[in-house]
Backbone as a ProteinNet text record, in pm:
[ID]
protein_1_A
[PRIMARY]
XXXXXXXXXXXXXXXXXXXXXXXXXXXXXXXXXXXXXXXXXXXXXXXXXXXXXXXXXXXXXXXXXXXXXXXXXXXXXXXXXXXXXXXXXXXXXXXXXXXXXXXXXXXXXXXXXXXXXXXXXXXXXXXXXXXXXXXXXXXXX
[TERTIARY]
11.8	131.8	142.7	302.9	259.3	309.8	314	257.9	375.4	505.5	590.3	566.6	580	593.4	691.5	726.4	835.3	774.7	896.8	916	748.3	772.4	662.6	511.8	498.9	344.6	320.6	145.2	121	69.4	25.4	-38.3	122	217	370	421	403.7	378	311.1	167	63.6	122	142.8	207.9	323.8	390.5	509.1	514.7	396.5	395.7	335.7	219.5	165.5	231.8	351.5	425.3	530.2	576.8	691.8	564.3	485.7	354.1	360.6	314.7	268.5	387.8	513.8	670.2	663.1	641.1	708.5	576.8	471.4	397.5	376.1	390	426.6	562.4	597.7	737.3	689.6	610.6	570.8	510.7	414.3	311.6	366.2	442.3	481	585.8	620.1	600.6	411	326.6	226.5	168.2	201.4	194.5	44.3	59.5	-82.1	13.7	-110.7	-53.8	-148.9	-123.7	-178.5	-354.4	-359.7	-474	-539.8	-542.9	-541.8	-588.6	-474.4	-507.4	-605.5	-660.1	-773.3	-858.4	-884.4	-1038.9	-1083.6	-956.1	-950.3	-1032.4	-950.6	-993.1	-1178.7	-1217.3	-1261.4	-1415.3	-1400	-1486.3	-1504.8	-1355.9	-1334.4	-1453.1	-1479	-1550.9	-1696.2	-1715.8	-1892	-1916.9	-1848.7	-1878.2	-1996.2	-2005.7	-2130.1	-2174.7	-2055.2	-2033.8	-2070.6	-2086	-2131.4	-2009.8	-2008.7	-1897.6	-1918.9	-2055.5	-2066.3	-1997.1	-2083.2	-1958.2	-1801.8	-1740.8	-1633.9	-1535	-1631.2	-1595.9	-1597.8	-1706.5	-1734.8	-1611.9	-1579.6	-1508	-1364.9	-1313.5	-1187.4	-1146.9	-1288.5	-1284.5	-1194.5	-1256.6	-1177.6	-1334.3	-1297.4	-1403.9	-1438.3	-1539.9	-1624.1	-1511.5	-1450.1	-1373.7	-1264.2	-1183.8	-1079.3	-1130.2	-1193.4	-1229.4	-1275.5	-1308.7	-1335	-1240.5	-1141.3	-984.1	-961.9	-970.5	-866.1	-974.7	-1061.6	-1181.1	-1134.4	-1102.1	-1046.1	-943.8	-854.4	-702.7	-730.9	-834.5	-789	-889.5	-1005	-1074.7	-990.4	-841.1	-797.2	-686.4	-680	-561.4	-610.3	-762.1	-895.8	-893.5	-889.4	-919.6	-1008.4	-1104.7	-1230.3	-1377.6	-1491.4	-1611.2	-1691.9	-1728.5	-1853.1	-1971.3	-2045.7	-2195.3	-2335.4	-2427.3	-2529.8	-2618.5	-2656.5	-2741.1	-2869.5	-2926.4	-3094.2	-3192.9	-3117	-3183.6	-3218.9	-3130.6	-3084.5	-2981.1	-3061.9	-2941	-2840	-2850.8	-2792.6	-2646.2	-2628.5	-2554.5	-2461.6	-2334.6	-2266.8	-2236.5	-2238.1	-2217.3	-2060	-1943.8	-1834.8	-1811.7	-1696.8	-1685.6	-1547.3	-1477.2	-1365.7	-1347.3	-1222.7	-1202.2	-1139.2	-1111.6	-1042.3	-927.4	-865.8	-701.3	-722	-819.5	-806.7	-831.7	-886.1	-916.1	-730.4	-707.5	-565.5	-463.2	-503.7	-390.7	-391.2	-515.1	-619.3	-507.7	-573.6	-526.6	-306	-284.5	-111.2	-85.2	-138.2	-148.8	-158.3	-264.8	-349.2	-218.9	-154.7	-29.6	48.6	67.7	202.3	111.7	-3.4	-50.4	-64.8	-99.5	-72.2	77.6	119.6	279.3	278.8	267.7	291.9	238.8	115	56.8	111.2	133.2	190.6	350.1	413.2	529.5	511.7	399.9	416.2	361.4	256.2	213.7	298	410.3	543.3	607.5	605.9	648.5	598.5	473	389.1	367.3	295.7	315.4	144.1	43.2	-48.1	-160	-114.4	-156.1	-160	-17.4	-4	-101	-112.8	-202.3	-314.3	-376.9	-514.2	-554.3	-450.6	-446.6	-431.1	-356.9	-309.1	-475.8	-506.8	-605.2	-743.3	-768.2	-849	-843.5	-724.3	-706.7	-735.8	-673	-701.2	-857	-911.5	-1038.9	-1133.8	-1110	-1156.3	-1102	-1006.5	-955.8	-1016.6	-1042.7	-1096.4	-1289.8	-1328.8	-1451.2	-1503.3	-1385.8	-1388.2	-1379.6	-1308.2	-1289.4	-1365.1
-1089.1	-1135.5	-1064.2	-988.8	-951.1	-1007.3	-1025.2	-1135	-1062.5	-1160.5	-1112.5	-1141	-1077	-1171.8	-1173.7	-1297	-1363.2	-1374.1	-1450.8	-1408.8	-1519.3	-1632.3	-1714.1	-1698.1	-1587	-1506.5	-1479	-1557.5	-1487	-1359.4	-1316.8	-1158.1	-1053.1	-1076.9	-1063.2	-1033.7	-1147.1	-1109.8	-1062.8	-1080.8	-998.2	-861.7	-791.7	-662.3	-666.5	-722.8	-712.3	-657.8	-766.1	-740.6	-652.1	-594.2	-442.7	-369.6	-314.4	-238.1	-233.4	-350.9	-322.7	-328.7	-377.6	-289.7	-201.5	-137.9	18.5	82.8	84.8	123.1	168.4	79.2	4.7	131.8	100.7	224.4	328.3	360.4	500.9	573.9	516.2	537.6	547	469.3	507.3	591.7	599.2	731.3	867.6	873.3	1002.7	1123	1007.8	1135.2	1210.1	1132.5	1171.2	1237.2	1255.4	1345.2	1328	1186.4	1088.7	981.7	961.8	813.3	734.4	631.5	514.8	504.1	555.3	594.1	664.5	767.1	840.2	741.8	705.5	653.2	515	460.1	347.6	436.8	567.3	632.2	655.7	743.1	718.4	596.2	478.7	349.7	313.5	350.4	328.2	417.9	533.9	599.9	624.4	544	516.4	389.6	345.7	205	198.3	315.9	381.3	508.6	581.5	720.3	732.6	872.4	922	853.9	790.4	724	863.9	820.1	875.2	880.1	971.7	910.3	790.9	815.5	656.2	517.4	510.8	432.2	396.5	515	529.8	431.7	511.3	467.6	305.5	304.8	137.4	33.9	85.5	-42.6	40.1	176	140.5	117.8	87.7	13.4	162.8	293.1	411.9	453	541.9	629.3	754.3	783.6	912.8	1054	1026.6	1148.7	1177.8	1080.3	1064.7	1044.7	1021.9	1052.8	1155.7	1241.2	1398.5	1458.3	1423.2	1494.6	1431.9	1356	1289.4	1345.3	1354.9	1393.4	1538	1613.7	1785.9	1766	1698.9	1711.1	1682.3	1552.6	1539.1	1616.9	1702.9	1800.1	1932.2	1967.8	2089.2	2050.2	1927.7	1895	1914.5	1926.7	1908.6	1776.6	1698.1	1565	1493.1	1562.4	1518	1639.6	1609.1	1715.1	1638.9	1746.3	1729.5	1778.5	1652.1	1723.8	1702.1	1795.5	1788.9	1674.5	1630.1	1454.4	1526.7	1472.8	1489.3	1468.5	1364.2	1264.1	1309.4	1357.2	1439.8	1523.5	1640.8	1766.2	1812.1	1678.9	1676.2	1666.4	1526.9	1425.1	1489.2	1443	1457.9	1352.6	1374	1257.5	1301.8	1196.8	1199.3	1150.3	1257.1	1225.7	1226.5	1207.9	1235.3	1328.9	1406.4	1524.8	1446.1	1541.1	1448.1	1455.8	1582.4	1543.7	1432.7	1362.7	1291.6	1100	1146.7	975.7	977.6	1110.3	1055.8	992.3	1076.2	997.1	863.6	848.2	708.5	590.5	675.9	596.6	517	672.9	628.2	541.2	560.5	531.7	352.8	343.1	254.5	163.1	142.5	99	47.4	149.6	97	-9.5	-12.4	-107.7	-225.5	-243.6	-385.5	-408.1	-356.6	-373.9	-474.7	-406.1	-514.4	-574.6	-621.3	-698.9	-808.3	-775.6	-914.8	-947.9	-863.7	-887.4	-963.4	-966.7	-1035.8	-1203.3	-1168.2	-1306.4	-1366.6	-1337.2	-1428.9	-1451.7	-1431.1	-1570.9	-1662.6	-1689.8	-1850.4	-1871.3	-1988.2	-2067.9	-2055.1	-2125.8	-2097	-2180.6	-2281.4	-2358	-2282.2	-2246.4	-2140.9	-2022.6	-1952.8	-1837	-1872.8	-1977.2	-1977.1	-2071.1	-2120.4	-2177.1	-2024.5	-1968.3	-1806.5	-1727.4	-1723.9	-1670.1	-1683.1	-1833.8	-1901.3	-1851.6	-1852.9	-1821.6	-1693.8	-1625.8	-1461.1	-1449.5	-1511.8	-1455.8	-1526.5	-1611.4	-1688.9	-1613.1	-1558.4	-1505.3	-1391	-1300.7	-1155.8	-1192.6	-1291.6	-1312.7	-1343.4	-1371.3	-1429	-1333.6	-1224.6	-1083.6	-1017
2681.4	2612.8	2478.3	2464.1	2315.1	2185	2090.1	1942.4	1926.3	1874.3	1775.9	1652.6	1587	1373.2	1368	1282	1231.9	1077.4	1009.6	867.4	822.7	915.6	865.1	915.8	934.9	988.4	863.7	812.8	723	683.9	829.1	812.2	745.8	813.9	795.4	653.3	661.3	452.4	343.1	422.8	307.3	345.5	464	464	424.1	425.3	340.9	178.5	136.7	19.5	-12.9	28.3	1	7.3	134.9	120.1	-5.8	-65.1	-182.8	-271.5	-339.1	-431.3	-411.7	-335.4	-337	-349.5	-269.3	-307.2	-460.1	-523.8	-661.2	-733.6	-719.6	-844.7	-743.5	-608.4	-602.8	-674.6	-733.5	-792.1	-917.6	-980.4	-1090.8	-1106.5	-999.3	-1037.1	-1017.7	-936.3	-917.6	-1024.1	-1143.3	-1246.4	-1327.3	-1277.6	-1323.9	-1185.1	-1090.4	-975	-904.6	-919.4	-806.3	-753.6	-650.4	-559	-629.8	-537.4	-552.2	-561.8	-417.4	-372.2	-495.5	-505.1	-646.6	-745.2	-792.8	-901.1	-885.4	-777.9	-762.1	-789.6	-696.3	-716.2	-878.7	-945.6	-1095.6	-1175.4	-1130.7	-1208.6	-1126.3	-1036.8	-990.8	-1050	-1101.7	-1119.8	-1259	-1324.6	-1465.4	-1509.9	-1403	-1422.2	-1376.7	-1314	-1263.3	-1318.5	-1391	-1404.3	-1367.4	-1268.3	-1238.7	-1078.9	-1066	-887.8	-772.2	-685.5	-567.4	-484.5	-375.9	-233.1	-169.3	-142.7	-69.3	-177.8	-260.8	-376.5	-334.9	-358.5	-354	-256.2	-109.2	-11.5	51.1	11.9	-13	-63.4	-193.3	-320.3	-232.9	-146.7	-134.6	-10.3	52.7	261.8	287.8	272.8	346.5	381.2	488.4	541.1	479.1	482.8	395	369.7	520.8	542.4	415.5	480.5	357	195.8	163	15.5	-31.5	50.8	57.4	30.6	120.3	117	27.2	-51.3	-186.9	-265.4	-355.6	-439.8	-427.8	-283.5	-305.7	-387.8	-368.2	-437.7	-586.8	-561.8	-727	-828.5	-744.5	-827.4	-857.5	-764.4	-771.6	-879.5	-903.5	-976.8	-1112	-1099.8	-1275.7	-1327.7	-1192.8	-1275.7	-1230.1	-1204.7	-1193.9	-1179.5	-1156.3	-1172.7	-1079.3	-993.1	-903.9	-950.7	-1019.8	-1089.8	-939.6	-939	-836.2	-892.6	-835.3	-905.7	-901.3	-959.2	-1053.2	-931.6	-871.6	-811.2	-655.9	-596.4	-496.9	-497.3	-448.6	-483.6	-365.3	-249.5	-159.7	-226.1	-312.1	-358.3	-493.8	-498.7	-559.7	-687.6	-799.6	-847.7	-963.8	-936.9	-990.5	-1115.2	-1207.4	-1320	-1329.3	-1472.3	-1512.2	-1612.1	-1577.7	-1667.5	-1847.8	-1928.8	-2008.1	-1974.8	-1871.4	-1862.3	-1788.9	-1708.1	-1621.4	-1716.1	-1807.8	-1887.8	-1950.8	-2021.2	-2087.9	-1942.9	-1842.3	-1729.6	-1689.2	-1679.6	-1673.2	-1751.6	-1879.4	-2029.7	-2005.4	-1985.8	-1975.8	-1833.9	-1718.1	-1599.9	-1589	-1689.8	-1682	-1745.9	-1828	-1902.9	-1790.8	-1740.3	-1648.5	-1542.3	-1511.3	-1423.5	-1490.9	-1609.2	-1696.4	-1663.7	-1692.4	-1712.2	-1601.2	-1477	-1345.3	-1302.1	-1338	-1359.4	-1418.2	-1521.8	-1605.4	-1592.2	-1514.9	-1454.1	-1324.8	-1236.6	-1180.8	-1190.8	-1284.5	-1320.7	-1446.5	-1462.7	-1492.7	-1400.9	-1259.1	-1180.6	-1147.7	-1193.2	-1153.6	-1298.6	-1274	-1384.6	-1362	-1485.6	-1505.2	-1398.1	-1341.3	-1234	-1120.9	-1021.8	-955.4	-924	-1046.6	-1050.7	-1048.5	-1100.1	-1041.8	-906.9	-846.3	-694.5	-679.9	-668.1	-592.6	-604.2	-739.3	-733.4	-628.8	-635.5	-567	-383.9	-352.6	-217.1	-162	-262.3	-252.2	-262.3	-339.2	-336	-230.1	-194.9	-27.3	73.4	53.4	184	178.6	40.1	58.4	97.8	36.3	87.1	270.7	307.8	463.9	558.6	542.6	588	581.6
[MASK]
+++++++++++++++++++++++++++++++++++++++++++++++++++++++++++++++++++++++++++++++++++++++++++++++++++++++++++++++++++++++++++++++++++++++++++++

């Protein structure tokens, strides 16, 4: 039998809503000429400097592959450095360029921004019921 969604499916809506998110700052980002994607690994390595792939791959649930192909782009773009680790010279360990912290830096702005645009539609109760769920639900998965 096959599963229609309707408006009141909640899987329905969490995709829903990822898709107009991501809509909404691929639009932003693309005068600074990254995606989305992009710009997590950014924040992401903004917050481990000296991260690994495996890392990477881990905190963004993508496979090894694809962060290879994104880590090429965003090393050809110079916004980032592949240093050989101390530790193993198999291993790569990731940095940020400085064009890549100022993008960070301006980047990083516009993600407050919507952030706090969206947490002016609940009220302060709301958001931390909202919060609460989200984070049970991401723990359950």
């Amino acid at each position: 039998m096959e599963y229609v969604f309707d408006k009141s499916d909640l899987l329905f809506e969490f995709i829903k809503i990822n898709y107009k998110l991501r809509r909404i700052l691929q639009n932003k980002f693309k005068y600074y000429d990254i995606t989305f994607e992009q710009w997590y690994m950014l924040y992401f390595i903004y917050q481990n400097e000296g991260c690994n792939q495996k890392m990477l791959s881990k905190a963004s649930n993508r496979d090894t592959g694809a962060i290879t192909r994104s880590l090429n782009i965003l090393a050809d773009k110079g916004l980032i450095e592949r240093k050989v680790s101390f530790q193993d010279k198999r291993e790569f360990l990731i940095y940020l360029t400085d064009k890549s912290l100022n993008l960070y830096k301006d980047t990083s702005n516009l993600m407050l921004e919507n952030s706090q645009e969206i947490k002016s539609i609940f009220t302060k109760d709301e958001l931390e019921k909202l919060f609460y769920l989200l984070e049970k639900l991401d723990s359950n998965l």
